[in-house]
N, CA, C and O of each residue as an XYZ file, in Angstrom:
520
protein
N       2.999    -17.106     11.098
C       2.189    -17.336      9.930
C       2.931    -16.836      8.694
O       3.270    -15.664      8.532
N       3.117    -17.682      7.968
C       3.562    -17.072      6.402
C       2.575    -16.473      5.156
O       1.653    -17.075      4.607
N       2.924    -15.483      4.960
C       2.345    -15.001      3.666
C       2.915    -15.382      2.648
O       4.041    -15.823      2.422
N       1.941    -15.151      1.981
C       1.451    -16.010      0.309
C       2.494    -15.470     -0.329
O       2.752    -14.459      0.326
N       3.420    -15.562     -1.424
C       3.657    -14.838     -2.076
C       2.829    -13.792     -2.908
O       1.719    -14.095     -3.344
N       3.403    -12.524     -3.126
C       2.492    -11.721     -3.609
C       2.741    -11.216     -5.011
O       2.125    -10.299     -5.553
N       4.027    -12.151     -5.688
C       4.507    -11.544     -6.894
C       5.115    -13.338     -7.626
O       5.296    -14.466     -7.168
N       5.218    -12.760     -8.749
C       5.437    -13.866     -9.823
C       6.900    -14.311     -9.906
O       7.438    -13.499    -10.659
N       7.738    -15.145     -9.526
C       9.314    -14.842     -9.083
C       9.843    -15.356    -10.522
O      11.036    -15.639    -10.627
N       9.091    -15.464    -11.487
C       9.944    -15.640    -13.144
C       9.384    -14.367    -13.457
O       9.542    -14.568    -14.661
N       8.959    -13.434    -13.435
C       8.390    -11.915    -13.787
C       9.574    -11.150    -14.126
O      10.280    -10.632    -13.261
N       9.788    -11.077    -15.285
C      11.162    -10.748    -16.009
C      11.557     -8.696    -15.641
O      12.512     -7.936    -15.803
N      10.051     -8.605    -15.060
C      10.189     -6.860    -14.304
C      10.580     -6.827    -13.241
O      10.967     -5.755    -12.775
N      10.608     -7.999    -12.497
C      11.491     -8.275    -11.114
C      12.621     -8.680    -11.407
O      13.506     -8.350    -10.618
N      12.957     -9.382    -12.410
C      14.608     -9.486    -12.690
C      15.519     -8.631    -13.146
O      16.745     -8.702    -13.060
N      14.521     -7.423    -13.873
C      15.412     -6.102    -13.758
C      15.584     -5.370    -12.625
O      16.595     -4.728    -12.342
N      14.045     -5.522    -11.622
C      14.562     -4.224    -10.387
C      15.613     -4.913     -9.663
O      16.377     -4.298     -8.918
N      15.720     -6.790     -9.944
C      16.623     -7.533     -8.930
C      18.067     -7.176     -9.369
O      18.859     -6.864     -8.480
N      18.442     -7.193    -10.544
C      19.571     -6.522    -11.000
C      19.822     -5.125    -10.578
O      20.892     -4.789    -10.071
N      18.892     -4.357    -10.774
C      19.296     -2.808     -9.805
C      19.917     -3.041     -8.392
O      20.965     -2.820     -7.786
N      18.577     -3.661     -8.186
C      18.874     -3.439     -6.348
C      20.360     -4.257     -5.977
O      21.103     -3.811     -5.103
N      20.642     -5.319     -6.636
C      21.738     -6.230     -5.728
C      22.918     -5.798     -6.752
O      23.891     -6.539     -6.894
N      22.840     -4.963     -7.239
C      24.196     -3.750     -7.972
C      24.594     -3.353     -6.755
O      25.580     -3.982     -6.371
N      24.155     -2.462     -5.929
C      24.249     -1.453     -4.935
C      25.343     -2.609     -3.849
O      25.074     -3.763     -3.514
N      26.236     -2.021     -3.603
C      27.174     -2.557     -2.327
C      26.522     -2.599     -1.144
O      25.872     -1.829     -0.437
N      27.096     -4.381     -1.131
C      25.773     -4.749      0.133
C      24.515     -5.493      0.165
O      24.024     -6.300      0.954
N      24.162     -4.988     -0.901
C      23.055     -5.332     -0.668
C      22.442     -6.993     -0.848
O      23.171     -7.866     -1.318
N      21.229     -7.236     -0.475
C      20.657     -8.518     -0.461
C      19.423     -8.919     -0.567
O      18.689     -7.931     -0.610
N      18.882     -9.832     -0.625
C      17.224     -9.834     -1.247
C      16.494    -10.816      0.333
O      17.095    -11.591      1.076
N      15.326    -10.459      0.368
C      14.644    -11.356      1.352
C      12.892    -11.457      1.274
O      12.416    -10.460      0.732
N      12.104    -12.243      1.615
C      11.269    -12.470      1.543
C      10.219    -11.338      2.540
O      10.584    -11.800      3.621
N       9.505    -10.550      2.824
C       9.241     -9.892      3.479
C       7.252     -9.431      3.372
O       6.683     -8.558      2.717
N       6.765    -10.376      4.236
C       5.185    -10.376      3.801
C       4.576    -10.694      2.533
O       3.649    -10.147      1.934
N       5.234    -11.613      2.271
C       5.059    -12.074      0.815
C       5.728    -11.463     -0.515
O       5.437    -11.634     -1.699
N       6.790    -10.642      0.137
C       7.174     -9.674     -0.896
C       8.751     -9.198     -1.336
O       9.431     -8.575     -0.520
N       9.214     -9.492     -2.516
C      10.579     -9.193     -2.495
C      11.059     -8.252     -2.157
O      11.025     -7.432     -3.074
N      11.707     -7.728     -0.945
C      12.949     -6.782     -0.419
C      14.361     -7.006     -0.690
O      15.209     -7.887     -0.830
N      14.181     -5.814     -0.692
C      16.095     -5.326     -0.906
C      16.350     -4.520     -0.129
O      15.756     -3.442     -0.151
N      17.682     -4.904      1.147
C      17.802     -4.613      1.907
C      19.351     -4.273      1.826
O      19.893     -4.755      0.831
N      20.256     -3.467      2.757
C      21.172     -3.749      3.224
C      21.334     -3.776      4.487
O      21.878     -4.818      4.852
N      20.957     -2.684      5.742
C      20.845     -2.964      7.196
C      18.796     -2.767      7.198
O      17.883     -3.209      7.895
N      18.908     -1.870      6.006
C      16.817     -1.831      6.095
C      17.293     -1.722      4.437
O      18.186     -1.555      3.606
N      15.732     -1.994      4.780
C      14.666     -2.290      3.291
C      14.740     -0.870      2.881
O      14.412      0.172      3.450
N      15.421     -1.208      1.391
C      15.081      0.149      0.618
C      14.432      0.089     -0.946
O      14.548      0.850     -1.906
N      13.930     -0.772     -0.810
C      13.069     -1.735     -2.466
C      11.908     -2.876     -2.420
O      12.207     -3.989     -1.989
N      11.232     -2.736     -2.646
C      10.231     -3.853     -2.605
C       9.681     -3.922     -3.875
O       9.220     -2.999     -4.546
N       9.797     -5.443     -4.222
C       8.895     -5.302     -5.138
C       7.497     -5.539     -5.055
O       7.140     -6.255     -4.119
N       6.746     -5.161     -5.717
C       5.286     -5.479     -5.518
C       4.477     -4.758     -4.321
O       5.123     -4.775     -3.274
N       3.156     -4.098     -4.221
C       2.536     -3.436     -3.515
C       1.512     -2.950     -3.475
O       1.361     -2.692     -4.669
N       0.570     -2.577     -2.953
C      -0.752     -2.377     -2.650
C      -1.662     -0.929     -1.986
O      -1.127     -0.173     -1.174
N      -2.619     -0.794     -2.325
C      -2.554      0.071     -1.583
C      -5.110     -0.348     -1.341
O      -5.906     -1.038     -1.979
N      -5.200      0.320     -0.463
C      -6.700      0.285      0.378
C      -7.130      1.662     -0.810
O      -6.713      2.818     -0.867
N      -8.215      0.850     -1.728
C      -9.760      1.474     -2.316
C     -10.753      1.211     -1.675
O     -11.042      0.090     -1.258
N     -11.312      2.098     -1.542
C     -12.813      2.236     -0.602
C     -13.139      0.882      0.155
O     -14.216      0.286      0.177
N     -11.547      0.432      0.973
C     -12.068     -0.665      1.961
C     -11.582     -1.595      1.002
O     -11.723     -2.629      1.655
N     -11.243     -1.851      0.219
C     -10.856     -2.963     -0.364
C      -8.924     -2.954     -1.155
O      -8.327     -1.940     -1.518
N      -8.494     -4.108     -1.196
C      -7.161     -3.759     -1.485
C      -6.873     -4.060     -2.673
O      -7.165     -5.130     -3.206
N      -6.331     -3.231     -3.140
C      -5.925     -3.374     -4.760
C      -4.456     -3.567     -4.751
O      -3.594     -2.854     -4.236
N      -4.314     -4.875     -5.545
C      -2.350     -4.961     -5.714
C      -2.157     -4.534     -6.789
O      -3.043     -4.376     -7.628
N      -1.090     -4.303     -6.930
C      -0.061     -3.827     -8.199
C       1.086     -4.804     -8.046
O       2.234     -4.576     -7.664
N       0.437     -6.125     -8.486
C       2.026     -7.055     -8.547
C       3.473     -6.661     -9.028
O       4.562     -6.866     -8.492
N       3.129     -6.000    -10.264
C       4.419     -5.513    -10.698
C       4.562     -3.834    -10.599
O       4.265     -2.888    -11.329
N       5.229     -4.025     -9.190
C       5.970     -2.202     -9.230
C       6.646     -2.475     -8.631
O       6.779     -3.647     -8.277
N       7.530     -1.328     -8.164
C       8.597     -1.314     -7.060
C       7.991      0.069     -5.955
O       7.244      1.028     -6.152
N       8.663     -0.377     -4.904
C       8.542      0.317     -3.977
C       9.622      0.829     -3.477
O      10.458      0.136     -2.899
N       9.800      2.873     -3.739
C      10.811      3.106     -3.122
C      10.924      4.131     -2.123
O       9.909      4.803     -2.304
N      11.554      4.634     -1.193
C      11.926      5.348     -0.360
C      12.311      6.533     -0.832
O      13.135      6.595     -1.745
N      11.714      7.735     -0.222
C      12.023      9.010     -0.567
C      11.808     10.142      0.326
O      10.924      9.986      1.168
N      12.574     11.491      0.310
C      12.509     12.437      1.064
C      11.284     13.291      0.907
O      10.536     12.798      0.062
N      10.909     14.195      1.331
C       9.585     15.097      1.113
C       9.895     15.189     -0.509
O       9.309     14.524     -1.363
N      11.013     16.222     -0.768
C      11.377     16.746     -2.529
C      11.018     15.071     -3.747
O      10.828     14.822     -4.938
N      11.096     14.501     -2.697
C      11.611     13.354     -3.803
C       9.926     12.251     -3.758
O       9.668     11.408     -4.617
N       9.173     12.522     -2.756
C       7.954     11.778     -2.385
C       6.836     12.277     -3.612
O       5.975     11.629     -4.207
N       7.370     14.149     -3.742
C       6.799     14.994     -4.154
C       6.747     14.750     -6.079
O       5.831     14.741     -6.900
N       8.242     14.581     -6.160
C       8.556     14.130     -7.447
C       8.412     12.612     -8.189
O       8.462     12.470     -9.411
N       8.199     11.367     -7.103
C       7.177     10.102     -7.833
C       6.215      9.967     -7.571
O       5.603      9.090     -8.181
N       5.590     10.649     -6.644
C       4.007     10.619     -6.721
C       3.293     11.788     -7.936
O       2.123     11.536     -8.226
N       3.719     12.613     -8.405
C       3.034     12.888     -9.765
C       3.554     12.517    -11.016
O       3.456     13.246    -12.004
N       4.171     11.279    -11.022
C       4.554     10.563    -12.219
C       2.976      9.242    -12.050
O       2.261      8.708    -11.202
N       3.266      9.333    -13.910
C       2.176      8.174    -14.204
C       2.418      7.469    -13.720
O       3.637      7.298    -13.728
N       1.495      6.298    -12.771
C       1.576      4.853    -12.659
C       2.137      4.638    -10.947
O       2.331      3.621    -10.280
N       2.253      5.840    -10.695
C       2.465      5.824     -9.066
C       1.969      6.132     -8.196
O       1.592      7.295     -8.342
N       1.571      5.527     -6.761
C       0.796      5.140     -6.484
C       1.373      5.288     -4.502
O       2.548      5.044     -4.228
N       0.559      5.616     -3.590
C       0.888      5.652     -2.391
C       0.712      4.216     -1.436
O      -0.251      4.121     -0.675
N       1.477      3.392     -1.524
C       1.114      2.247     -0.817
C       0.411      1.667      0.667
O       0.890      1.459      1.782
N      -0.246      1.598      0.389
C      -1.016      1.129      2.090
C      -0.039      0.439      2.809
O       0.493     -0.613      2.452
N       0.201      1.125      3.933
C       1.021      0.701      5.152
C       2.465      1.723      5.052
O       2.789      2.686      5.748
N       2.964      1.251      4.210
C       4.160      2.218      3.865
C       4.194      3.858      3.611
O       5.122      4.455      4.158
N       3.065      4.784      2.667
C       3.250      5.574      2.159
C       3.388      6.625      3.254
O       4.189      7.529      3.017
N       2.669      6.653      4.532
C       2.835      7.783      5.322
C       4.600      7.306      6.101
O       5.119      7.964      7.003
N       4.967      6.576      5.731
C       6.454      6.478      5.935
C       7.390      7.012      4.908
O       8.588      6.728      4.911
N       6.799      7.828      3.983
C       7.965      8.075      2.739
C       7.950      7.359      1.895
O       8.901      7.612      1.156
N       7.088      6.135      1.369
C       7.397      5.306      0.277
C       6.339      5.235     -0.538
O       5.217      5.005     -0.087
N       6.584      5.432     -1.893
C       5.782      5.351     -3.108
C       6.034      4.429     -4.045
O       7.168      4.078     -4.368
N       5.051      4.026     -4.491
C       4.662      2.563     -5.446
C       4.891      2.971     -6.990
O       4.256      3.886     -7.514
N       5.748      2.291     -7.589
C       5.739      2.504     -9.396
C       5.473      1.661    -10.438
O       6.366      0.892    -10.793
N       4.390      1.657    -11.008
C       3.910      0.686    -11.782
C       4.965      0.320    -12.479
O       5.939      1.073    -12.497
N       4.985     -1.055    -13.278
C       6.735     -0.799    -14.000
C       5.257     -1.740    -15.487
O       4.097     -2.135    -15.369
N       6.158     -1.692    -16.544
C       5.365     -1.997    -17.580
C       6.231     -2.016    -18.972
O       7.357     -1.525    -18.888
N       5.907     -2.424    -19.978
C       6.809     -2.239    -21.483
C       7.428     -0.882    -21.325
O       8.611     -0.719    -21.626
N       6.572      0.254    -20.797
C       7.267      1.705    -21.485
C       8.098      2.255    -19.757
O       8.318      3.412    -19.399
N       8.367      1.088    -19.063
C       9.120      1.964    -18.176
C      10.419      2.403    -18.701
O      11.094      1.925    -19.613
N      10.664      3.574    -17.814
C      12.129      4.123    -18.194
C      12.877      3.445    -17.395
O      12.484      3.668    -16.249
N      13.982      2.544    -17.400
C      14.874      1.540    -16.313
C      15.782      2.538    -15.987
O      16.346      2.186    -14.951
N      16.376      4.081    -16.536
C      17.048      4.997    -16.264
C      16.614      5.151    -15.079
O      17.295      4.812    -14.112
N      15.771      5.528    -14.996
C      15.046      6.111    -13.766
C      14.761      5.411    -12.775
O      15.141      5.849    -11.689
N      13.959      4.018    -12.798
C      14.039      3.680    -11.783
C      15.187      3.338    -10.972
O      15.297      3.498     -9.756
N      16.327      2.678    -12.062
C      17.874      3.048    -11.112
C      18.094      4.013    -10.120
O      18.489      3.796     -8.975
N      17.807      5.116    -10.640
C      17.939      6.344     -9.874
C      16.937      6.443     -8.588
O      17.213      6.457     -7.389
N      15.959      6.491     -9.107
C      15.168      6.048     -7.560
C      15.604      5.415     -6.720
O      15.801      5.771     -5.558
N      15.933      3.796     -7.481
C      16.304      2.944     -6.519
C      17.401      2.876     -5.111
O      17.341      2.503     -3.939
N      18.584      3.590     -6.208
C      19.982      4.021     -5.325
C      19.506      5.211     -4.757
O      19.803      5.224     -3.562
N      18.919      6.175     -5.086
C      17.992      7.305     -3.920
C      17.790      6.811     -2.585
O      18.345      7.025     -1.507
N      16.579      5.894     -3.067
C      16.306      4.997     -1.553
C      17.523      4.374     -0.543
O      17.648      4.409      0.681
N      18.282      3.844     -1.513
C      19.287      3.377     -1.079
C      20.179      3.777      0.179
O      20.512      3.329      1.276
N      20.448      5.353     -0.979
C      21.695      6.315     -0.135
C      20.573      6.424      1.278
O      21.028      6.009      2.344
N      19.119      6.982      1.265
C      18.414      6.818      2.396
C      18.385      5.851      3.523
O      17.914      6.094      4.635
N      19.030      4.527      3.074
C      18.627      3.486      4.664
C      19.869      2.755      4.694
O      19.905      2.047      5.700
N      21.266      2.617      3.726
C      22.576      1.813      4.165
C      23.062      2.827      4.915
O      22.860      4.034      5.050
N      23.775      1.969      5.374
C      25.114      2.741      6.120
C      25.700      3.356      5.486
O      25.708      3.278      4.257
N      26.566      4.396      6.394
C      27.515      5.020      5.587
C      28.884      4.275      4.885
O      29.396      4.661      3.834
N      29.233      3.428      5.483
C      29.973      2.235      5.036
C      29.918      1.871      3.649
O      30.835      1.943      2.832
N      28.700      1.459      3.466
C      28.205      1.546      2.074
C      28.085      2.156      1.284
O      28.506      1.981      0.141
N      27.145      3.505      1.921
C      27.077      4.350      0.672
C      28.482      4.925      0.455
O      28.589      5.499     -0.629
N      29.449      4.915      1.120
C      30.949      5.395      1.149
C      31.597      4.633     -0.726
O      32.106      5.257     -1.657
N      31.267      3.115     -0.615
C      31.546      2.058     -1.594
C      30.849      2.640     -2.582
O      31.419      2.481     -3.661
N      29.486      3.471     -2.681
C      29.049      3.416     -3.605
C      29.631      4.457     -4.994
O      29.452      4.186     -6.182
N      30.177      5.381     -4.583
C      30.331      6.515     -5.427
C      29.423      7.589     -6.426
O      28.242      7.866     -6.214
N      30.106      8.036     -7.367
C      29.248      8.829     -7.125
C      27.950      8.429     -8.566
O      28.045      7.371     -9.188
N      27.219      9.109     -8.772
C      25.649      8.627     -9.380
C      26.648      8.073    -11.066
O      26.034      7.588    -12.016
């Protein structure tokens, strides 16, 4: 069964996280439950995500979804606009609203965070340093 798409693919906030993510050595984009991933051997970016209100699901078309350690789960979940995603979050991954006043500094940094978290060492070897 295919899912719907769940995001807008001219959404000019996905053409910046798409420029982040397919910077990173390696990496590649794929369709994944209706939802843009960025992968290199695993998914370390998604765009778009959701999370379960009192039984009901609320999307956040435009965020990204990234991968993080306890220190680092700790440090985007009390930023504005972020958000614990249903299905993902008890795996380490937190949701970031993205909007006019995002900082794109930062989510870079997140992004390649996640990153160094799920490529190979192969890769992150290519990547250097921040």
């Amino acid at each position: 069964m295919e899912h719907p798409l769940m995001f807008d693919p001219d959404d000019p906030l996905l053409a910046r996280v798409r420029g982040i993510a397919l910077a990173l050595p390696g990496a590649a984009e794929k369709l994944s439950h209706g939802r843009a991933a960025f992968y290199t051997g695993k998914v370390f970016a998604y765009y778009s995500g959701s999370l379960k209100v009192d039984g009901t699901w609320v999307q956040h078309p435009r965020s990204v979804l990234v991968l993080a350690d306890l220190d680092g789960q700790s440090v985007l979940r009390s930023l504005p606009g972020s958000y614990v995603p249903g299905y993902l979050g008890g795996s380490g991954w937190t949701g970031l609203d993205l909007d006019t006043t995002t900082d794109w500094d930062e989510v870079s940094e997140f992004v390649r965070n996640s990153y160094l978290l799920t490529a190979p060492a192969t890769l992150r070897r290519r990547l250097g340093p921040a």
